[in-house]
C-alpha positions, -999 to +999 in steps of 0.1 A: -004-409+629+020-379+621+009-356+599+034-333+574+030-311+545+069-305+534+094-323+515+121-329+541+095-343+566+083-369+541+116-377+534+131-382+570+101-403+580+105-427+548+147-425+556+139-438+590+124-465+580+144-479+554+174-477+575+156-504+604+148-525+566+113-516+563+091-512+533+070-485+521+033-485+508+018-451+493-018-442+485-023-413+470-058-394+474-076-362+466-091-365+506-127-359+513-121-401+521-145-429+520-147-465+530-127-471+496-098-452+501-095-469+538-097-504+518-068-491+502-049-483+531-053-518+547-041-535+518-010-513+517-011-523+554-008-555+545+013-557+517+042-531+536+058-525+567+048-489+567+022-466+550+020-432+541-010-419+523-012-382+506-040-358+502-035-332+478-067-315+456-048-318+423-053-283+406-038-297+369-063-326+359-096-303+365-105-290+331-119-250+330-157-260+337-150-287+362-150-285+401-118-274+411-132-251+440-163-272+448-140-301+458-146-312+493-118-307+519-123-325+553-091-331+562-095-332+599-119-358+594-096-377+569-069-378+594-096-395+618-102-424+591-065-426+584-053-433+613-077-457+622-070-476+594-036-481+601-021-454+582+017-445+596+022-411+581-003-388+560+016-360+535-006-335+530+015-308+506+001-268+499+001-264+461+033-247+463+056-278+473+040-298+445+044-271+419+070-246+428+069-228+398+028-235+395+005-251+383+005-233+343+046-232+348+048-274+355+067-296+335+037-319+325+036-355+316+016-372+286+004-407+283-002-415+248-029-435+235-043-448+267-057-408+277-070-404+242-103-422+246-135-423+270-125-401+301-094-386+282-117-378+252-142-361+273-115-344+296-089-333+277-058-326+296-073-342+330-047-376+326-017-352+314-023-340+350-032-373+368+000-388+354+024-356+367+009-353+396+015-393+406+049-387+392+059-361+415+045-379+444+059-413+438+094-398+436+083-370+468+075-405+487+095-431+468+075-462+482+078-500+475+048-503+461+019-478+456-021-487+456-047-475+432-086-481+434-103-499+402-131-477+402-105-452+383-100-482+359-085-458+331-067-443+354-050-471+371-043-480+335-025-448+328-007-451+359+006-483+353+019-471+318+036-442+330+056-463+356+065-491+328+074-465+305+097-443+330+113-478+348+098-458+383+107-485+411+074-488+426+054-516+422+015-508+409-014-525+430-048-519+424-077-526+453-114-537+439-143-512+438-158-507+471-193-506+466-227-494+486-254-523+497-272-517+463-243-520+436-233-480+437-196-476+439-185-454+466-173-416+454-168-386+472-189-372+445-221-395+456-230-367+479-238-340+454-268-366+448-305-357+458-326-384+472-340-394+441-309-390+416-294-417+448-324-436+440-313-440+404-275-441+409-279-477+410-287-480+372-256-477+366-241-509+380-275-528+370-263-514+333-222-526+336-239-560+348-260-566+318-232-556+294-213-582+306-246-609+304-250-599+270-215-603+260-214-633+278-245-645+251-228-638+225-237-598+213-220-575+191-201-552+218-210-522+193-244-535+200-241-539+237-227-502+241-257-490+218-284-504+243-269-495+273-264-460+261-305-461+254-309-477+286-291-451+304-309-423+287-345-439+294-337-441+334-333-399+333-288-401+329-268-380+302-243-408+293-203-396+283-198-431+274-208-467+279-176-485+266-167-519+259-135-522+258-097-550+261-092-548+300-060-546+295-050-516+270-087-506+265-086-512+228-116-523+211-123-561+211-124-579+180-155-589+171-169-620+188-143-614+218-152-620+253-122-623+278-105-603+293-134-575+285-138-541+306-173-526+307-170-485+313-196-462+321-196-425+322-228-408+330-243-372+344-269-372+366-288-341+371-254-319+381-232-349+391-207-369+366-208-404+381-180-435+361-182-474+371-166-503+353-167-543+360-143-566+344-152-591+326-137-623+346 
């Protein structure tokens, strides 16, 4: 696996391939890489001829209290998991190529509606920068088609937006929530976790599970959110949000809906800000 940080370089290598008639998948990544970003890798694998990944710690969508600095960087180990996952190229920018003029000085992109609720409405500015950054490296890279993890599920959803909305030509593919043994989606933020906020972590997918049972039995979704809020609160977790919302625009449901349903959960735990979802099949 090659490894390059400027513009040119990602270029040439994407050039190349086109010209023998090959296609291009793209995952982008903050690094610090888990066995959910590889998934995503080999299902660009095996959707595209060739795959490129990115890691780049996106300055813009980390608000003023958040953990800009704290943010892991392995990338010598990333490059290890990369390449064994059957990743052609990595593109692995300095700040500077991805905002020449920085970070303050970007032109910046805005979703509407979609990044005015849940994470949007406890992050303010965090999907303004989520949707430039993807921007900038969809056109950096300009791949076929580009894959996304659901555990992000409002952010896949922005994602998908933004490319609608600015005709990119990249086609948006999403790869399911890679999970631990005992229902905890995988995160590069799991680690901050002591032994017994791990222990607990799991309430959180035991709580996504039994919004969708109760749905399923016919309870108001104001109702549903209520309880697992309470639940949440009882097991030791400061809850952001537990959400019901349309899968597909994350509206509210009408009452008595009950396809096509999203349940969203954002929750601290001791120090560490932990979100999970489960669609509603």
């Amino acid at each position: 696996m090659q490894t390059v940080q400027d513009v040119a370089a990602i270029r040439a290598a994407v050039r190349g391939w086109r010209s023998q008639g090959q296609t291009v998948g793209f995952v982008p990544t903050m690094g610090n890489l888990h066995a959910g970003h590889y998934s995503l890798i080999k299902l660009a694998r095996a959707r595209a001829d060739r795959v490129v990944a990115s890691v780049f710690v996106n300055p813009t969508q980390f608000g003023p209290n958040e953990d800009f600095e704290r943010y892991p960087r392995t990338l010598a180990q990333d490059q290890a998991g990369l390449a064994e996952a059957g990743c052609d190229v990595l593109f692995a920018p300095e700040v500077v190529t991805m905002y020449p003029f920085g970070p303050a000085h970007s032109v910046s992109l805005h979703v509407p509606q979609l990044t005015e609720t849940l994470e949007g409405a406890h992050r303010p500015g965090h999907f303004d920068g989520v949707a430039t950054v993807v921007c900038k490296l969809l056109n950096l890279v300009q791949p076929d088609l580009a894959v996304f993890g659901q555990k992000d599920y409002q952010q896949l959803k922005v994602i998908e937006r933004m490319v609608r909305d600015l005709s990119l030509p990249v086609k948006v593919m999403s790869g399911a929530t890679m999970r631990a043994d005992d229902g905890l989606a995988l995160s590069s933020r799991n680690q901050y976790l002591s032994a017994a906020e791990r222990e607990l972590s799991t309430q959180i997918h035991a709580t996504l599970l039994q919004m969708r049972e109760l749905i399923g039995k016919g309870h108001a979704w104001r109702v549903v959110e209520q309880a697992a809020a309470s639940k949440l609160q009882r097991s030791g977790f400061e809850p952001d949000y537990t959400a019901i919302r349309r899968a597909e625009d994350l509206s509210e449901p009408a009452d008595g809906e009950t396809a096509g349903l999203v349940a969203l959960i954002a929750a601290r735990l001791g120090t560490t800000r932990l979100i999970d979802n489960l669609v509603f099949d």
